[in-house]
N, C-alpha and C positions, 0 to 999 in steps of 0.2 A: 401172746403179747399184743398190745392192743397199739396202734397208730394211732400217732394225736393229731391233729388237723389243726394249723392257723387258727386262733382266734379271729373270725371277720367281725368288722363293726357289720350291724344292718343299716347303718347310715352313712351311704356313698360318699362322704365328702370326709368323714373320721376315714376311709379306708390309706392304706399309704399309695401316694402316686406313685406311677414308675417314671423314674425319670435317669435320661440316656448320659445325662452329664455326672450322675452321682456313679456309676457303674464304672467310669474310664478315672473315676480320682482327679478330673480335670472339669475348673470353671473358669470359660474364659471372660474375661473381665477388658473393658475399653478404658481409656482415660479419660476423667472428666474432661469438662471443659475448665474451671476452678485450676485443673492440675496443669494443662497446656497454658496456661495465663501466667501463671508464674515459672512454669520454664522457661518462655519467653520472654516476661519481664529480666530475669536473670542473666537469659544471654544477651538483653539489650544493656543490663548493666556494664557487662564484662567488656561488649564493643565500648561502651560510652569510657571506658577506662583504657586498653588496647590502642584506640585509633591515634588519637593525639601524640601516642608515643611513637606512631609508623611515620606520621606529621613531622615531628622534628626529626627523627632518623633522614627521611627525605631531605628536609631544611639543611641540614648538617654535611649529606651527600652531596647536595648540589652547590653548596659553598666550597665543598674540600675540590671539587671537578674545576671549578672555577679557577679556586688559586694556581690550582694543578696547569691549568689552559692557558692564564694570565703567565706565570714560571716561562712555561715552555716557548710563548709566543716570546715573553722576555729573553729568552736564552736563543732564540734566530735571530731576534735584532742585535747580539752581542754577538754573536757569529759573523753577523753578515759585517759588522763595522770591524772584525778584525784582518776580513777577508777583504774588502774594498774600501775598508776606511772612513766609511760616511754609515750613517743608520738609514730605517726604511723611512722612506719619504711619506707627509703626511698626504694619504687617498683621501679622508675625508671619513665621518664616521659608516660604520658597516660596509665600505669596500677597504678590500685588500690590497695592500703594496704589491706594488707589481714583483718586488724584490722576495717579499714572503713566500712564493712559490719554489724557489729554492730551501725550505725548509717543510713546508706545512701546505697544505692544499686549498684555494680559495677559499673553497665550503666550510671550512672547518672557522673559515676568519668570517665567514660575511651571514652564518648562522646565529640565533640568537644565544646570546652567553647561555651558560647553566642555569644561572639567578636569574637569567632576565635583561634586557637591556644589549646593546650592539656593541662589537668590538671597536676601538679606535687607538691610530699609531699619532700619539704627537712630538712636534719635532720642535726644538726652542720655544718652548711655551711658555705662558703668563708666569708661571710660577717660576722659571728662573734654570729649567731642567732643558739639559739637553734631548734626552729620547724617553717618553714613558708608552708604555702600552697598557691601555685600563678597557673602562666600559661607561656605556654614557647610556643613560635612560631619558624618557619624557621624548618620546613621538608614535607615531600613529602606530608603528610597529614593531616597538623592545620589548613588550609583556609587561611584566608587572614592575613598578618601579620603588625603587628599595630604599626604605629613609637611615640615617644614620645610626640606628642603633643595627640594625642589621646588619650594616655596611662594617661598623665596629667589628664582630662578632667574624666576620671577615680577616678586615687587618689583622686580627688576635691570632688567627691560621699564619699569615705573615710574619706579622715582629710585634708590638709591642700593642695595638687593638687603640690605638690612638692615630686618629688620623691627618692629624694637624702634623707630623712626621714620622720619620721611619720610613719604608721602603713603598709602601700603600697609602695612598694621598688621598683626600677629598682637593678635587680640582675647584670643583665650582660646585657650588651650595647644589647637596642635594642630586645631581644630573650629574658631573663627571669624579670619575675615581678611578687613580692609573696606580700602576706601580713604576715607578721613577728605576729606567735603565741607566744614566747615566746623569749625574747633575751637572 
């Protein structure tokens, strides 16, 4: 029986390489750059889509805390008027009644609302109300100040999303909005 031997080419370069990656069945491969560009354009799509909806999720939290604050503040001055008979006397905007400490903790009245803008108690005011407790924007230190469609969108968590009446008032153009405790 005779042994047959490889066919060799005599010309080094027709011979077959050896090569260590055809042996294991594994070629490892990187990703283009072409490929990374467009996963990344992709995930900027998805944010450019995602965020704006985190945006108003946000918008929507800090209105519903609002009214939630605004209620609750409302519902100490209607405690305390059935407990001594009078409401909380006006402090002035962003300080607190001295009488609110019996319900609610200064910090909580003399920090800036949710939305933005300072707490304020008023007491027989221009509008004809006995006690409203709102918030009043436009000074060097409320944040950001909130024009009437927002403020709407507001009232609508309230009663009726019109502010001209119902229980959430525009006081004064633009800068004050209470919720009327008593008329």
């Amino acid at each position: 029986m005779t042994h047959r031997r490889p066919l060799r080419s005599a010309c080094p370069r027709l011979r077959p390489q050896k090569d260590s990656r055809r042996r294991t069945g594994f070629l490892p491969r990187a990703f283009t750059l072409v490929e990374i560009l467009i996963v990344v354009v992709i995930l900027g799509i998805l944010a450019a889509i995602v965020v704006p909806q985190f945006a108003d999720a946000t918008t929507g939290a800090s209105q519903t805390a609002f009214v939630n604050n605004v209620r609750s503040f409302a519902q100490a001055s209607e405690a305390y008027y059935h407990e001594f008979g009078e409401y909380f006397e006006d402090a002035g905007t962003g300080n607190a009644p001295v009488m609110l400490g019996r319900y609610h903790t200064p910090e909580e009245w003399e920090s800036l609302t949710p939305i933005g803008g300072q707490w304020d108690a008023e007491n027989n005011g221009v509008g004809g109300y006995q006690s409203a407790v709102g918030v009043v924007f436009g000074g060097a230190d409320t944040g950001p100040t909130r024009d009437d469609a927002f403020m709407q969108q507001v009232d609508a968590i309230f009663d009726d999303g019109d502010l001209a009446d119902g229980a959430f008032r525009e006081i004064q153009d633009d800068t004050r909005y209470s919720m009327i405790v008593r008329e």
